[in-house]
C-alpha positions in Angstrom: 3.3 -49.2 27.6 5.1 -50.8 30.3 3.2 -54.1 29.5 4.5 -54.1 26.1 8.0 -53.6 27.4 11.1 -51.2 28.3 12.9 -51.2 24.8 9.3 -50.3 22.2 8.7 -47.2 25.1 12.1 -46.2 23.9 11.9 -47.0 20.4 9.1 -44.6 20.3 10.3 -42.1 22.5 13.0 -41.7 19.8 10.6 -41.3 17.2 8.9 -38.3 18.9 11.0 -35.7 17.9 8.7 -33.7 16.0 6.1 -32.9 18.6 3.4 -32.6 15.9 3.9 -36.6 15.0 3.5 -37.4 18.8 -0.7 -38.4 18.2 0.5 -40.5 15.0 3.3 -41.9 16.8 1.1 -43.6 19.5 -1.3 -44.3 17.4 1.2 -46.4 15.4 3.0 -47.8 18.4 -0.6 -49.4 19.3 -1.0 -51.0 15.7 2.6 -52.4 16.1 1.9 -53.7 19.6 -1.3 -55.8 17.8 0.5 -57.3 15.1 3.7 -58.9 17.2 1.8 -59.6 20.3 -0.8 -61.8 21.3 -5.0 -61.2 21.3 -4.9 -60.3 25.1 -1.9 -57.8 25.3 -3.0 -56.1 22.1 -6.2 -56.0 23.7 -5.0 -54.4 27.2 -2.1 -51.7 24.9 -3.7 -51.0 22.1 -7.2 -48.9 23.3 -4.7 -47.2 26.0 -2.1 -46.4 23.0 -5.1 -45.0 20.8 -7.2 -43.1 23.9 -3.8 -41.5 24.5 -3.2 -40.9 21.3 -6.7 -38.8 20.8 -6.0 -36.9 23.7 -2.7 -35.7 22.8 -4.0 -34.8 19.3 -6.6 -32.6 21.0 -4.2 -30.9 23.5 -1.5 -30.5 20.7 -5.0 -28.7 18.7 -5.6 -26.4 21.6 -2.2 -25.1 22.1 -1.6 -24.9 18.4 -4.2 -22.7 18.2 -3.5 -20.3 20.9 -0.4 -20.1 19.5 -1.5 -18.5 15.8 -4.6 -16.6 16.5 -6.7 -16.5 13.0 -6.3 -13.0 11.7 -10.2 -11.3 11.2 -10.5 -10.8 7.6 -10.6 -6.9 6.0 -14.1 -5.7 5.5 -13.5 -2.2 4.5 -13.9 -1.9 0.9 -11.0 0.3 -1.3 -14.2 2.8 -1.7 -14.4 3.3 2.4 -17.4 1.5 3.1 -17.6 -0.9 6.0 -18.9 -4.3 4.5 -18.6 -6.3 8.2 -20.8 -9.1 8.0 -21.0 -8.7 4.3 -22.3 -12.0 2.6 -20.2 -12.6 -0.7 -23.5 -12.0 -2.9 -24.2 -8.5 -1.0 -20.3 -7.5 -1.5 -20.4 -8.1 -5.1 -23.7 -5.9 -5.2 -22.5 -3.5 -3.3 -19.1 -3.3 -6.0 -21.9 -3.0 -9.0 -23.7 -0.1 -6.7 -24.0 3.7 -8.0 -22.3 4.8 -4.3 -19.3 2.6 -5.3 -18.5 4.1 -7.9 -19.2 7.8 -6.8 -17.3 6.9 -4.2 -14.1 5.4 -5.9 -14.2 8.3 -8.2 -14.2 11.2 -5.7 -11.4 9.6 -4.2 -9.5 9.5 -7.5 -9.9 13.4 -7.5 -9.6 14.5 -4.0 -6.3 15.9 -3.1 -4.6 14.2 0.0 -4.5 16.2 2.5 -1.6 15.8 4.8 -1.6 17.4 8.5 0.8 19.0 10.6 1.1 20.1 14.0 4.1 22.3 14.5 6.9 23.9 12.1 8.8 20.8 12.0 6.3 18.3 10.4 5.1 21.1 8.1 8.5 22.1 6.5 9.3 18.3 6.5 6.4 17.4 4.9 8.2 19.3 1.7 10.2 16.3 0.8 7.8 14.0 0.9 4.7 15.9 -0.8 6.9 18.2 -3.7 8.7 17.4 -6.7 11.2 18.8 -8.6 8.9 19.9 -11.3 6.0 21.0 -9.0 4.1 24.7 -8.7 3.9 25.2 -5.2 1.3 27.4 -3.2 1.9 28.8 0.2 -0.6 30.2 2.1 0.1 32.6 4.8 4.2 32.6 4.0 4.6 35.3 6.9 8.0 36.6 6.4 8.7 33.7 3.6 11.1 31.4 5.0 9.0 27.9 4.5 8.1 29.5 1.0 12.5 29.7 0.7 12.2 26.0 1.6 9.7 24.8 -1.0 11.5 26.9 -3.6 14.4 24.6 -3.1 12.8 21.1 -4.3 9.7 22.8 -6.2 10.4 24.3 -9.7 8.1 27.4 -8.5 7.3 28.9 -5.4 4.6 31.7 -4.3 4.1 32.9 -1.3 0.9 34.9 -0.4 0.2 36.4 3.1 -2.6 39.5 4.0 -0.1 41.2 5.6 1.5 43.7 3.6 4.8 44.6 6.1 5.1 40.6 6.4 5.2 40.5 2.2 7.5 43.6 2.0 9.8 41.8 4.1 9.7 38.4 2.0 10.7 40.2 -0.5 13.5 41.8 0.9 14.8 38.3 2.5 13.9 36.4 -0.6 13.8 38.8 -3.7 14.1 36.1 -6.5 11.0 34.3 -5.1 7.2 36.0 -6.3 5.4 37.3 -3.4 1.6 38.5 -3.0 -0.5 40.5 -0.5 -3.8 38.5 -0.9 -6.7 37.3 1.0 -6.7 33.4 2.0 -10.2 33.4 1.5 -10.7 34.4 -2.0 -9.6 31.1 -3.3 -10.7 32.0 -7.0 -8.1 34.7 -6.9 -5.2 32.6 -5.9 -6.1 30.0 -8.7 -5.6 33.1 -10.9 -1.9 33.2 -9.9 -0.7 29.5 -11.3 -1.8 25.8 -12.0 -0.3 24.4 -8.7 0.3 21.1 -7.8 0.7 21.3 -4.0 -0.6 23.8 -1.2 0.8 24.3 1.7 -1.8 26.2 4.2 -0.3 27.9 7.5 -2.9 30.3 9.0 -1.9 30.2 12.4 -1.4 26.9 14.3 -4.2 27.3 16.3 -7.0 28.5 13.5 -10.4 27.5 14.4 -11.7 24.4 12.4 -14.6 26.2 11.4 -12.3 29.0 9.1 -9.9 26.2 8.5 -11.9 23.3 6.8 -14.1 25.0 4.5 -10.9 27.1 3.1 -9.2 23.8 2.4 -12.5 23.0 0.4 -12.6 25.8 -1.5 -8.9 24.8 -2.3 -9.3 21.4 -3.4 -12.3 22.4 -5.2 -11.0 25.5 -7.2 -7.3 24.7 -7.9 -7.4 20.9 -7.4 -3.9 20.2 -6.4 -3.0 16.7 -5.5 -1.6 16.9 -1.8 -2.8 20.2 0.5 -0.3 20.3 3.5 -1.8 22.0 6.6 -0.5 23.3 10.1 -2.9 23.1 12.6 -3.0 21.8 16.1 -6.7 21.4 16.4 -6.6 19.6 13.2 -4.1 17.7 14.0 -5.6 16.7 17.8 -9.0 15.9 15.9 -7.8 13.2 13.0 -6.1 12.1 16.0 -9.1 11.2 17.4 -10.8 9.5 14.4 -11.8 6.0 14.0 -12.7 4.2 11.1 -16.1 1.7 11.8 -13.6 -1.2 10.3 -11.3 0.0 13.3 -14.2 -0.2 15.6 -15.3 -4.0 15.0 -11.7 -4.8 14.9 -11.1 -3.3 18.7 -14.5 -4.3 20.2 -16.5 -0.8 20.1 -15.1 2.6 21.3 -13.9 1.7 24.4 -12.0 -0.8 23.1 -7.7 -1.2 24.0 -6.7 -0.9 20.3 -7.0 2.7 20.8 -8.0 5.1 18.0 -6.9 4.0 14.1 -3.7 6.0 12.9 -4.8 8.0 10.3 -2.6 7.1 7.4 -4.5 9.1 4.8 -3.7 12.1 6.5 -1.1 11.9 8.0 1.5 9.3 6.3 4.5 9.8 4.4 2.9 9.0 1.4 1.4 12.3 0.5 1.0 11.7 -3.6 -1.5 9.6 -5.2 0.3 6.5 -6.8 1.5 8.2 -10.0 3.8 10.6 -8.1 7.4 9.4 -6.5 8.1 10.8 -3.3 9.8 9.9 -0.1 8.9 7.0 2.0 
């Protein structure tokens, strides 16, 4: 460059602007230098200009791509199944596959199931998960104020609790609202009462998992509401906990820093399959 002269160097040093042009630049800057100049300066510029001009390119590559990481491509399929390192012949076999379409269609008919950990997530999970035109369950109302709650945006409320004194004083608190002395675990009964489109389930915070789950179950698979709203801490602690095997390639195994996979299903505002509107 200084061989070819002061006034050229700042020619090109004008035209750099763009630092993405800076490899073209010099690499036109060299063809230039040939065509005004003689055999023997071209010959000393020109493989400088263009070995400079490769070098840059491969710097300005590197940085480039340290700068926009390539995003790993999903490999969880809508049905949940992990399809990591999936070729695109075993994907499409795997779409025409019998556990496919079990699989898509038990998710089409399982409730959601929403979780919450105290009395403020569950009683504000009723804006989200109830509609104005809902039938709305509650199990284990206790004296019936979250039952009061839902029968504010729900079109019916009922409250059941095995305690008789906590039912007799529902009623007295909330005497419009229809109140039951039942068993939680007689599912079959409790369908009996209405069609309802959401459950709400409160049998004590801290309810073992091993009474909880299989009620919620026998729930979904006797009354089949579409969202089942749940208060329990251990519950809560244990989706919490969960990871998805998509979540674990994407973190580098179970020790990884991405920490465990938020548990959207379960846990998200968005408590109603698609056809439903409710809060965000």
């Amino acid at each position: 460059f200084f061989l070819a002269g002061r006034s050229p160097c700042l020619a090109l040093a004008s035209s750099l602007s763009p630092p993405r042009s800076l490899a073209s630049s010099l690499a036109a800057f060299a063809a230039q230098r040939l065509s005004m100049h003689g055999t023997a300066l071209a010959a000393a510029v020109a493989p400088a200009a263009l070995v400079a001009a490769v070098a840059v390119g491969y710097i300005l590559g590197k940085r480039g791509g340290r700068q926009r990481p390539r995003s790993a491509p999903t490999t969880q399929c809508a049905c949940g199944a992990s399809l990591h390192g999936f070729s695109d012949n075993a994907r499409e076999r795997h779409y025409a596959s019998a556990r496919h379409r079990r699989n898509i269609r038990l998710i089409a008919r399982c409730a959601k199931i929403v979780v919450a950990e105290n009395w403020g997530e569950y009683r504000n999970a009723i804006a989200h998960c109830v509609r104005e035109t809902d039938t709305v369950l509650e199990v284990g109302c206790g004296n019936g104020v979250t039952t009061s709650l839902l029968s504010q945006t729900a079109a019916r409320a009922v409250g059941v609790d095995l305690s008789a004194p906590l039912i007799d004083e529902a009623r007295r608190r909330f005497p419009s609202l229809e109140w039951h002395s039942m068993d939680a675990r007689r599912a079959g009964d409790l369908a009996k009462l209405a069609r309802f489109d959401a459950i709400f389930v409160d049998l004590n915070g801290s309810r073992e998992l091993e009474t909880l789950c299989p009620l919620i179950d026998a729930y979904e698979a006797t009354m089949r509401p579409s969202v089942i709203v749940v208060k329990s801490n251990k519950l809560k602690h244990l989706v919490s906990k969960c990871k998805s095997v998509e979540a674990l390639i994407r973190d580098g195994g179970p020790r990884g820093g991405g920490g465990p996979e938020p548990a959207s299903t379960a846990t998200g505002p968005a408590c109603r399959p698609r056809r439903y509107r409710c809060g965000s």
